[in-house]
N, C-alpha and C positions, 0 to 999 in steps of 0.2 A: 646546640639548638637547631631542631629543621628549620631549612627555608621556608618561610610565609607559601603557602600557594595563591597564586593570582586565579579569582574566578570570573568569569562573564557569563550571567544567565540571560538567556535570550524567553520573553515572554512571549504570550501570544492571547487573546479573549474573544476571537471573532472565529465561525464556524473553525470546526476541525482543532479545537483550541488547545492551549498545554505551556509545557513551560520544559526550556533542558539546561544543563549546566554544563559547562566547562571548565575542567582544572588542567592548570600549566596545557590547555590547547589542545587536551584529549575530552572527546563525549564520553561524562561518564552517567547521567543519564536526564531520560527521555520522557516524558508522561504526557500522553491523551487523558483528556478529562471524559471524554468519554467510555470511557474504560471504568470509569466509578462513578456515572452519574446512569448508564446504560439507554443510552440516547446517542443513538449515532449522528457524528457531525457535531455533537454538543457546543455550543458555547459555554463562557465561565469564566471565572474570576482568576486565572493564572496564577497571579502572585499570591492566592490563599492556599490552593493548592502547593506552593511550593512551599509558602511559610511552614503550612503545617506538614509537609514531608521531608523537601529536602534538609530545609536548614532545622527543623527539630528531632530526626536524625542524627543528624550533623550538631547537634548541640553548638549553633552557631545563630547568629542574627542579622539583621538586614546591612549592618554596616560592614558586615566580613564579606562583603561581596563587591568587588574592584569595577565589575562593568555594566550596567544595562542595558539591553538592545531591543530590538521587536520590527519589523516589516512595515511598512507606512501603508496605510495613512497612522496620525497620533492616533487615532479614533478608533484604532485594534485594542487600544489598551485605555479607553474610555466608558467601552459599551460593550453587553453583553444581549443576547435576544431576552430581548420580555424584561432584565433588568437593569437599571445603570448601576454602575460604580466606576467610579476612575482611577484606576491604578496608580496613575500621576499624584494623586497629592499624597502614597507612602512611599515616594522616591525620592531621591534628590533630582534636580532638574541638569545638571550638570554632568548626571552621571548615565545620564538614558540618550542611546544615539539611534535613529531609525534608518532603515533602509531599503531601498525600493523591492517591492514586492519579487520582481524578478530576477532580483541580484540575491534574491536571499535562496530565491529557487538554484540557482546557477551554481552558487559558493555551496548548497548545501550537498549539488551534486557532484563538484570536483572536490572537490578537499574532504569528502567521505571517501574517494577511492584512494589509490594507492600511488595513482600517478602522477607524472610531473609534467605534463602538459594535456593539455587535449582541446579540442572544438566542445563549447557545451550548448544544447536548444533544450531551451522551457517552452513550456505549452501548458497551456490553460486557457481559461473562459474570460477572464482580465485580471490587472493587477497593477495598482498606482506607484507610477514611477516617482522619482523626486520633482520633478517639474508640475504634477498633478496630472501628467497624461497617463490613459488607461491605455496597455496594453496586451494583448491575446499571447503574444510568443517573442520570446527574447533569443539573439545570437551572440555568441560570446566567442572571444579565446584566451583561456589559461596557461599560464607557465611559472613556474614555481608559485608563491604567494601573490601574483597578480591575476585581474581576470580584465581583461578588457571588450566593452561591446562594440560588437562589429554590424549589428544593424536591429530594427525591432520592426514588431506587427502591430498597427493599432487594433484594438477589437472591435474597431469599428470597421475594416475593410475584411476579415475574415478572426473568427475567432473556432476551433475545432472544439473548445472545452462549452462553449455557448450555444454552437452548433447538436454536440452529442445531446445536451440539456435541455436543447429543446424538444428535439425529438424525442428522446428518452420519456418526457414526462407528457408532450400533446398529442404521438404519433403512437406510442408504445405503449400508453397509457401506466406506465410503471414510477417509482420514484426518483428524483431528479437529485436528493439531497435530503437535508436536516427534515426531521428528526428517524427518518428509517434510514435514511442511505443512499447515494449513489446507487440507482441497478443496470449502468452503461457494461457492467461484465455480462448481463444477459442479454443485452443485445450482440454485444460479440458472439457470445454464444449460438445466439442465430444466425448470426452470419455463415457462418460455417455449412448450413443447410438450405442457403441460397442462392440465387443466380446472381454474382455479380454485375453482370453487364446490363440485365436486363432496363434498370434504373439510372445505370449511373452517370450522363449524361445530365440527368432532369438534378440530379443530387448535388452531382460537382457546381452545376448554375446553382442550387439552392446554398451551397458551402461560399460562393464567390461574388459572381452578380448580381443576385440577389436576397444576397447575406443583411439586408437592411431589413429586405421583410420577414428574414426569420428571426431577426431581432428583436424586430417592434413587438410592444407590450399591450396587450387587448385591454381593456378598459375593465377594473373588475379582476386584474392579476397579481394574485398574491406573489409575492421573491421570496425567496428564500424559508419557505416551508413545506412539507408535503400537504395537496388538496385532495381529497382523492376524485378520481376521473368525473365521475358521475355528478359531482359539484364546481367541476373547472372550468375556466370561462373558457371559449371557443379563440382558438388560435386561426385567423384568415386564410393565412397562407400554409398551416401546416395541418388545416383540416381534410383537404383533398388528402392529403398523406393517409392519417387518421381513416377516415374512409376503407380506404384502400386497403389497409392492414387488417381493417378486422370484416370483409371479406371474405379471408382465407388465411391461415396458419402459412400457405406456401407463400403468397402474398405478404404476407408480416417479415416473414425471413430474406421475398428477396430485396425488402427494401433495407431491411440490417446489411445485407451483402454488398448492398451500394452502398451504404453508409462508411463501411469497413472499409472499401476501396477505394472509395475518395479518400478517405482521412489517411491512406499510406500514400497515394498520389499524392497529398498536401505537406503530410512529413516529408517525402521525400525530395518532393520542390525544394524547401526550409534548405534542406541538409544541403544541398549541391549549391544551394545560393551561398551560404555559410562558409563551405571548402572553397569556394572560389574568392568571393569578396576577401577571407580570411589571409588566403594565398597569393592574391595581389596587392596584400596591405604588409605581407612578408612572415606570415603566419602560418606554422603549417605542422601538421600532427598525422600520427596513425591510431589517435583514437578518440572517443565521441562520449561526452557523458549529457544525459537526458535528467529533468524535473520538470514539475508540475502536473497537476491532474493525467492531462492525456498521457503520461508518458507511462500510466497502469497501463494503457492496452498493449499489452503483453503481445499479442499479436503484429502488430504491427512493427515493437519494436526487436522483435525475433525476426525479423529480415533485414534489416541496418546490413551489417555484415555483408549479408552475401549480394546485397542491391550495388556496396560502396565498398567494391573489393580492397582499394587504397585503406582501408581503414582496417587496424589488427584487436582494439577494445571497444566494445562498448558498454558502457557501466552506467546506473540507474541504483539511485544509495533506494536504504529499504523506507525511506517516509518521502517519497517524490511527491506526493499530494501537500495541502494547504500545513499540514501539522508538523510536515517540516522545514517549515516557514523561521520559524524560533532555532533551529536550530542551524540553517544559512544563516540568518544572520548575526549568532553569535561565531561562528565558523569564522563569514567576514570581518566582521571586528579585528578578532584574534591573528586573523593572518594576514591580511590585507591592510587594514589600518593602524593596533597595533606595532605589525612585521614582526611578529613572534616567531621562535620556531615553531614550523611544520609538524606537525604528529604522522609520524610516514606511515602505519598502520590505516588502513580501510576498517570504517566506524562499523562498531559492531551493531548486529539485530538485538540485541539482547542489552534493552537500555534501562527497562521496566524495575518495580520494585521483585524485590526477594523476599520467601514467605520461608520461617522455622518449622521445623517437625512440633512444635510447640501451636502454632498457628494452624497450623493442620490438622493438627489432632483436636485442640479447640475446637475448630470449622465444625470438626466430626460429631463431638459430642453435642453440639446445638443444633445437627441438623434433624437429629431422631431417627439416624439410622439406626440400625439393632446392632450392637454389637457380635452379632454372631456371625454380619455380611461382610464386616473389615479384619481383613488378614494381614500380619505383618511382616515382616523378614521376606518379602515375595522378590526375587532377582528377577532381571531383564529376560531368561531365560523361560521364566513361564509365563510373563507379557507376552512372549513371542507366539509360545504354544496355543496361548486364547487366539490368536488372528487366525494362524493356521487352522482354529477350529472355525472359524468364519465368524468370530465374536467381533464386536465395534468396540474395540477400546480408546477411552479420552486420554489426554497424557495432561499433567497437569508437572512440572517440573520448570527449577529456577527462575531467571527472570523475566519476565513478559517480555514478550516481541514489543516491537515499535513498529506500525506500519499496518496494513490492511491484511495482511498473509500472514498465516500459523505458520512459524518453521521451525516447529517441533516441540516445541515447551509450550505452548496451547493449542493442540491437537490433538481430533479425534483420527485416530489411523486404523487399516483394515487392510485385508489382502484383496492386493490388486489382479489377483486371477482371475476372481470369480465372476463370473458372467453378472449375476445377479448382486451385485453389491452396490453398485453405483442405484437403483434403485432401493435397494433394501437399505440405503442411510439416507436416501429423499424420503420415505414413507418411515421411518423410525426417528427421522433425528432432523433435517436440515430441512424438508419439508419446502425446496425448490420446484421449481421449471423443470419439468423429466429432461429438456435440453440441454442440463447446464451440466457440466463437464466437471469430476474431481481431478485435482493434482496428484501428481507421482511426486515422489521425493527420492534421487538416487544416490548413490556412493559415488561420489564425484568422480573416480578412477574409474567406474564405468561407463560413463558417458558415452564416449566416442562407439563402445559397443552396442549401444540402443539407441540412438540418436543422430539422424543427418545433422552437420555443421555445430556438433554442440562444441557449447563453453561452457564454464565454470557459470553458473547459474544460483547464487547463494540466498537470494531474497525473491526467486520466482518471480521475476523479474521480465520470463521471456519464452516465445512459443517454438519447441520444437517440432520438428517430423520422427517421425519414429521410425527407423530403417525398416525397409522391405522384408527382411529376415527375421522381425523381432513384432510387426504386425499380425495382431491377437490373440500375445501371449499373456497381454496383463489389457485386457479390457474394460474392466475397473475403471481405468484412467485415463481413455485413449478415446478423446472425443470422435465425431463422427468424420470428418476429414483424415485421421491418422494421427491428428497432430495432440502435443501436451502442453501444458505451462509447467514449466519445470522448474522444481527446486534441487540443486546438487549440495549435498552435506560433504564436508571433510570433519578427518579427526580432530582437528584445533577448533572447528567452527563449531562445532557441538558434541563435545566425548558423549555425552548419554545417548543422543537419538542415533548419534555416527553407531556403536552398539549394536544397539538394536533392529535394527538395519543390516548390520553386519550380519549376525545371527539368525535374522530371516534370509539371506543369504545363504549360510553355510547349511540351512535346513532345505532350503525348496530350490535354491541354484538361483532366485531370483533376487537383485538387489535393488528392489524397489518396492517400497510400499504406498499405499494412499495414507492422503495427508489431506484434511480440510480443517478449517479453522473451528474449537471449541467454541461452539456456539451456536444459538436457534435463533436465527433474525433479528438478531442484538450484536453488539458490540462485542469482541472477542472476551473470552472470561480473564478478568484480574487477578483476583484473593480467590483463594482456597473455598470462599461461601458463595463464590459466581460458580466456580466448579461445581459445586457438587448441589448448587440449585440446577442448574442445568442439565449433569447428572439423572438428576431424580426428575425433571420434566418432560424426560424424552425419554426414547429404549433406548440409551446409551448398555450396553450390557456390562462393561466394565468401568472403572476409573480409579487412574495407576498415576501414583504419586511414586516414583522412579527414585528421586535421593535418598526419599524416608522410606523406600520397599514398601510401602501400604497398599494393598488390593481392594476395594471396594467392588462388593457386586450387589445387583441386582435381587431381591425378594425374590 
């Protein structure tokens, strides 16, 4: 007889919501509910989603499950937007342990990598600790299955995640959150084509000393939903901003470019408070793992490294934002309280459900395509040939990402030579900011050849520079500074897309392709019937189902 497996499912119902499981201390998977409800930031009911996935699946039921967890407050797994239900009375009480908001950030950033020690800083806009205080950013240091904190931020004296949030939604006039999305990547993106200095001063006072008035809530302020501008009530202090941005376009970007430079002056305070407090308490590592909201800006956290040369990792798992809340603190549990063994493997992207050539070919027949536009038996080799003709093909292949980034199994990829491509999928498909910048995705082995100070980059995770010698040969993907957010593939982390990749390689000498996330201003595609709606709503030209060789095109 096999051994029983011991599971701990860590819930979650409040934005960003979902549920993941743990067997014997490995993640073996992950679900956004937004992902099936197509409402980004969703809230939802966790434990329905899992009833009716994992464990009916798993042809199991609620008592084959050893542990419950979930991030505090209770009242993540009491309420949902717009509906209640309380998860609490289908559990047992005995069996549910919660844990503070930023210890779940922490645990879900070190015990997803591979190491056995390191410094860890969360960042975000707040997050209720056990005591009931709100906090903006937690310091920590781990080594083996423990993590100890070494000091925290109220967000009441600087919060960076409340800071972007405001700006983002009163200065920038773009969405701040639920139900479109965070759009703090477009403000990065501006930054890049602004004056730093010009602001930054006025900014860093607005990020510090006078972080109360970018706080404070105008009377007539909705939380936690999108308003849109035109009906939003008048922020006091960040209307002079406001103002000022729409002006002028150059004006809007250089106040992003302060924005941008305070918030790495802010991380990078955190970090040297951290190494030192950590180092006089007898603590001390050469590497650094980051959670929570702010730690997507990829830009910022693309210079850790060469700011804090004493440090040789830096690692950021692939769901740093609120959604991998559920799965820190199942993480914690297991190893920390527990003291189970350690899963020494780095948690995979690929947490999502798995769709059958049966399931796909269903999709197909319900969507009313003509069967004369789906081909079968189609190998990687003539996916390759449609890019090289400058076609946009989607990839739709095994298990959904976890996390805010396509890394390869729901993406739309295209060759990054072409001048004109970074526009030709904003007007055909993604229908952004002409400033917003597509990802590269490279063969990990090449890295160092196209890249100042690169590392292993596996979840795009982080902003490089593009060597002097290899500046505008793949324009595609090379924002206007030079710089990229980089995903690097190896052959274990993904044999299909690694492939593919490969072979546009051994065709054009290039081993990089563009890579953006399957999707049009919605939540990345799930099932086979978000594919191939999305498919048919854009000029997507192609969509290549890789395990089943299906080629769909285009009328």
């Amino acid at each position: 007889m096999s051994a029983k497996i011991e599971r701990v499912v860590g819930l979650y119902n409040w934005h960003d919501a979902g549920y993941c499981v743990l067997e014997d201390g490995k993640l073996v998977e992950h679900i956004e509910i937004e992902r099936y409800t197509r409402v980004k930031e969703d809230f939802g009911d966790s434990l329905k989603y899992f009833t009716e996935g994992y464990l009916k699946k798993n042809n199991l039921n609620l008592d084959d499950i050893d542990h419950w967890v979930s991030p505090c407050p209770h009242t993540n797994l009491a309420a949902g937007n717009d509906i209640v239900y309380d998860t609490h009375d289908h559990l047992p009480a005995d069996k549910i342990s919660f844990y503070s908001h930023h210890l779940c950030h922490a645990s879900h950033a070190y015990f997803s990598s591979d190491l056995n020690d390191a410094y860890i800083l969360t960042l975000d806009s707040a997050g209720m600790e056990d005591d009931g205080r709100p906090i903006s950013s937690g310091a920590y240091y781990a080594q083996g299955n423990s993590i100890v904190k070494i000091f925290d931020v109220s967000n009441e004296e600087v919060s960076l995640g409340n800071l972007w949030g405001r700006f983002t939604r009163f200065v920038f006039k773009l969405s701040s959150g639920y139900p479109r999305g965070h759009q703090a990547g477009s403000v990065m993106a501006m930054a890049a084509l602004g004056d730093p200095t010009k602001y930054a001063q006025e900014i860093f006072r607005a990020a510090t000393t006078d972080f109360h008035h970018v706080r404070h809530m105008p009377p007539g302020y909705v939380r936690g939903r999108y308003v849109p501008p035109e009906e939003d009530v008048i922020h006091p202090y960040l209307q002079r901003w406001r103002t000022l941005a729409e002006e002028s376009e150059q004006e809007k970007f250089n106040i992003a470019a302060a924005l941008q430079a305070v918030t790495e002056h802010i991380i990078f305070l955190i970090i040297r408070d951290l190494i030192k407090q950590a180092s006089d308490a007898g603590h001390t590592s050469k590497n650094i793992c980051l959670a929570g909201g702010v730690s997507l800006n990829s830009v910022a956290t693309g210079k850790i490294l060469d700011r804090f040369p004493q440090l040789e990792q830096c690692f950021i798992p692939p769901v740093p934002y609120d959604a991998g809340l559920s799965i820190g603190a199942a993480q914690y549990h297991w190893n920390s309280v527990l003291k189970r063994e350690r899963s020494t493997d780095a948690v995979s992207p690929y947490l999502g459900e798995d769709y059958t050539y049966h399931d796909v070919e269903e999709a197909l027949a319900n969507s009313g395509v003509s069967e004369d536009l789906i081909k079968t038996d189609v190998d990687l080799d003539a996916c390759v040939d449609l890019l090289i003709e400058q076609k946009i093909v989607s990839i739709f292949c095994g298990r959904s990402e976890s996390g805010r980034r396509a890394l390869g199994n729901r993406s739309i990829l295209a060759d990054p030579r072409s001048p004109d491509m970074k526009d030709l999928i904003n007007q055909k498909v993604k229908h952004r900011q002409w400033y917003r910048p597509f990802a590269p995705t490279i063969l990990e082995e090449y890295g160092d050849e196209w890249f100042d100070g690169f590392f292993p980059s596996p979840y795009m995770s982080f902003v490089f520079r593009f060597r002097e010698d290899k500046q505008g040969h793949v324009p595609a993907v090379e924002h206007f500074n030079r710089t990229a957010r980089l995903q690097s593939v190896s052959k274990t982390q993904n044999p299909y897309y690694y492939a593919l990749i490969d072979n546009f390689r051994e065709k054009t000498g290039v081993p990089i392709i563009l890579n953006t996330s399957f999707n049009d201003r919605e939540p990345i595609c799930e099932t086979p019937q978000h594919a191939i709606g999305c498919f048919l709503g854009t000029d997507i030209d192609y969509l290549y189902f890789p395990e089943h060789k299906i080629l769909v095109a285009k009328q």
